[in-house]
matplotlib code that plots the C-alpha trace (Angstrom):
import matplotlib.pyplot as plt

x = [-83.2, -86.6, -86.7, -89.7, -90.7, -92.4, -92.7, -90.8, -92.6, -90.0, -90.0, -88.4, -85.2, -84.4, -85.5, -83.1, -79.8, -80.4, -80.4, -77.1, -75.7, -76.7, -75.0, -71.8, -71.4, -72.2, -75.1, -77.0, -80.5, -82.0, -82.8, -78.9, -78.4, -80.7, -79.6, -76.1, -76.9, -79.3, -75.7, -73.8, -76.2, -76.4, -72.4, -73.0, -75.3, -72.6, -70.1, -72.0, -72.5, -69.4, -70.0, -70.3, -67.0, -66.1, -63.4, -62.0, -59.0, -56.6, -54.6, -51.8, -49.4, -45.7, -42.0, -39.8, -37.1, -39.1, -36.2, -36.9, -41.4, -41.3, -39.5, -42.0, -45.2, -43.7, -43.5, -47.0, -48.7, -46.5, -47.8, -51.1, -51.1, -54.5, -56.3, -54.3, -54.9, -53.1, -51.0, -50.2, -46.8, -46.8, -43.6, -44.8, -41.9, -38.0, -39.6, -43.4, -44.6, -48.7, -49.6, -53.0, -53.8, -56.8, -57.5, -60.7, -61.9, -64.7, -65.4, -63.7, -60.7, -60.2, -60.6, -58.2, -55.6, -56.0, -55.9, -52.6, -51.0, -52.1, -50.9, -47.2, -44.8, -43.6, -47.6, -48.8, -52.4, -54.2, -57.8, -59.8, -62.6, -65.0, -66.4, -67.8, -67.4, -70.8, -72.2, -75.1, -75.7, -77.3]
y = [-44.9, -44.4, -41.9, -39.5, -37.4, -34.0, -31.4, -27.9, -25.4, -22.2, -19.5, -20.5, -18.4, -20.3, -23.1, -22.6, -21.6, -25.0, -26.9, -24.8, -26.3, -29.8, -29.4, -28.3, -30.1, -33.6, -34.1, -37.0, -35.2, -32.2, -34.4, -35.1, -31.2, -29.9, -32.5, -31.4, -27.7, -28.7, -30.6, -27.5, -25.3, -27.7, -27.8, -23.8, -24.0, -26.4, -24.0, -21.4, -23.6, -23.3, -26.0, -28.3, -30.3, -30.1, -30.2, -28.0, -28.3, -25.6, -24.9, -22.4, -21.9, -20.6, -19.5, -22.0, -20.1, -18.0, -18.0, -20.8, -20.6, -24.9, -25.1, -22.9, -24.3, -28.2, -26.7, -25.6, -29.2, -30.9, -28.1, -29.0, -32.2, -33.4, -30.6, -31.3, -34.6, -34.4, -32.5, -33.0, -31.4, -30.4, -29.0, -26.5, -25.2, -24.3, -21.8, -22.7, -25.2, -26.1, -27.6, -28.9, -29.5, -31.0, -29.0, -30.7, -29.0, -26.5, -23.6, -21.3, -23.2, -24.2, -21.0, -18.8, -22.0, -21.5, -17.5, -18.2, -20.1, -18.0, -15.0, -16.7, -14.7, -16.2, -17.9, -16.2, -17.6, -19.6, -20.5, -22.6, -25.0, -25.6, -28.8, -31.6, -35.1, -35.7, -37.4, -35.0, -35.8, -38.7]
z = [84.1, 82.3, 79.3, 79.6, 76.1, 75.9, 73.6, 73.5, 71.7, 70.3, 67.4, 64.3, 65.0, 67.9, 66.6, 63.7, 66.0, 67.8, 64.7, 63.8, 67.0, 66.3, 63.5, 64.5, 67.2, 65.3, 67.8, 66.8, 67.7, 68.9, 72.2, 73.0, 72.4, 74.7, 77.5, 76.7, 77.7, 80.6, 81.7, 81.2, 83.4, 86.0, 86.2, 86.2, 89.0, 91.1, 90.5, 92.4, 95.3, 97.2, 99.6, 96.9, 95.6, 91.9, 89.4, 86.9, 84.4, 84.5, 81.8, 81.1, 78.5, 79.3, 79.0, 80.5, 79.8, 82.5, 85.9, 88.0, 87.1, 85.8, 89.8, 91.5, 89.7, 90.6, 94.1, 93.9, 92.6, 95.6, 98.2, 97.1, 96.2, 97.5, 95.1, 92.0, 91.1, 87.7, 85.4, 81.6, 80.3, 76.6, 74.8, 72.2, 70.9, 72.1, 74.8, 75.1, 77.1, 77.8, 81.0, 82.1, 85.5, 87.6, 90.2, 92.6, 95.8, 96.3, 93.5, 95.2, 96.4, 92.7, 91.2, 94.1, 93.3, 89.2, 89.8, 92.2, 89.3, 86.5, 87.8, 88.3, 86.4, 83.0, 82.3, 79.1, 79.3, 81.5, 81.7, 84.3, 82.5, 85.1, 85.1, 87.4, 89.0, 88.2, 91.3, 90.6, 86.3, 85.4]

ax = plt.figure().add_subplot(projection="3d")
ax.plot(x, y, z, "-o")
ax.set_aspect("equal")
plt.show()
């Protein structure tokens, strides 16, 4: 893949929050920092396609004291096995568990399936990270 340069012109306060963010985030350049954030819009911008298929990584936080929830969220994953592809189990503490499932499908499939599991009774958070499986990145 062949590397093009060009020049960005911005005011100085901008110019200074994107060095903030390079930073912060350890990038090695400005370059890698704005390709980062042209990656992130572009998973935005899939996300809104719905006929598009894409991935995101669900992940919730709950009681498993919670009657029967670790049963019916087990139930879930093998009802839908072909959307989610993979779930990490995390003990927190005596009553808190973390799980982290990936969900793939189209946006909306994955986001009604993260909203159906978030909404379980017994889940204390959840959030779905949308992201991609990047056969549209380079």
């Amino acid at each position: 893949m062949k590397t093009k340069r060009f020049g960005v012109s911005m005011e100085d306060e901008l110019l200074e929050k994107l060095n903030r963010i390079v930073e912060q985030k350890r990038y090695p350049n400005r370059s890698e920092a704005i390709r980062d954030l042209i990656r992130s819009s572009l998973v935005e911008e899939e996300w809104k396609r719905t006929e598009e298929e894409t991935i995101g990584v669900l992940v919730i936080v709950f009681d498993h004291h919670q009657r029967e929830l670790s049963s019916r969220l087990l139930e879930k994953e093998h009802m839908r096995s072909g959307e989610i592809l993979a779930t990490l189990h995390l003990h927190l503490d005596h009553h808190n568990c973390l799980e982290a499932k990936v969900i793939r499908g189209i946006p909306a499939q994955v986001q009604a399936l993260a909203d159906e599991l978030i909404a379980m009774k017994g889940v204390k958070f959840g959030r779905l990270i949308p992201a991609t499986i990047g056969k549209n990145l380079r």
